[in-house]
C-alpha positions in Angstrom: -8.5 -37.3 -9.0 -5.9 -34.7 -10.1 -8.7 -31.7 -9.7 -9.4 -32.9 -6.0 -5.7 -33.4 -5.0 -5.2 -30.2 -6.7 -7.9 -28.2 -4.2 -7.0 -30.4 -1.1 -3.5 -28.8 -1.6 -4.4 -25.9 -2.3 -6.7 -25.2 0.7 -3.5 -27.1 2.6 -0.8 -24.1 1.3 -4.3 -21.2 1.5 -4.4 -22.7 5.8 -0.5 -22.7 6.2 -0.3 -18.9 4.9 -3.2 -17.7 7.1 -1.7 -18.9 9.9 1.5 -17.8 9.2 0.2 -14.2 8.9 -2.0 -14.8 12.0 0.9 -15.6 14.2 2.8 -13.0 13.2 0.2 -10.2 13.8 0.0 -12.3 17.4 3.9 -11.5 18.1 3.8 -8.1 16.9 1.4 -7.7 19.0 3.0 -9.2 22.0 6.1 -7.4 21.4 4.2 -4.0 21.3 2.3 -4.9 24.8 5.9 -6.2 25.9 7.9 -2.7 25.2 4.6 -1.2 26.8 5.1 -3.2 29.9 9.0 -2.2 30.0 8.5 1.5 29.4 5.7 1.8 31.9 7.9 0.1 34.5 10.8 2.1 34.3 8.5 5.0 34.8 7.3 3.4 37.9 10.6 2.6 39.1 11.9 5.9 38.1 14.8 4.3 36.0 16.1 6.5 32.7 17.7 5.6 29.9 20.4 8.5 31.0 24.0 7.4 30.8 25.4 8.5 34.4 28.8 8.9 33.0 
């Protein structure tokens, strides 16, 4: 009984890590589309990042 509980937690922490690292690759990625999306709008708008002053 030990062996088993001892792979049925292991695959639990081995599941729990990959998706860990999986949603983190998903937010980096959505941050990098994100700061696309901004950048690409200000050059539509025609908005710098020039202080006026």
């Amino acid at each position: 009984m030990a062996v088993l509980f001892y792979f049925v937690i292991r695959a639990i922490f081995n599941a729990d890590r990959a998706e860990r690292e999986a949603m983190a690759r998903a937010e980096e990625t959505r941050n990098a589309e994100d700061a696309r999306n901004q950048e690409s709008g200000r050059e539509k708008n025609g908005e710098d990042d020039i202080d006026p002053t």
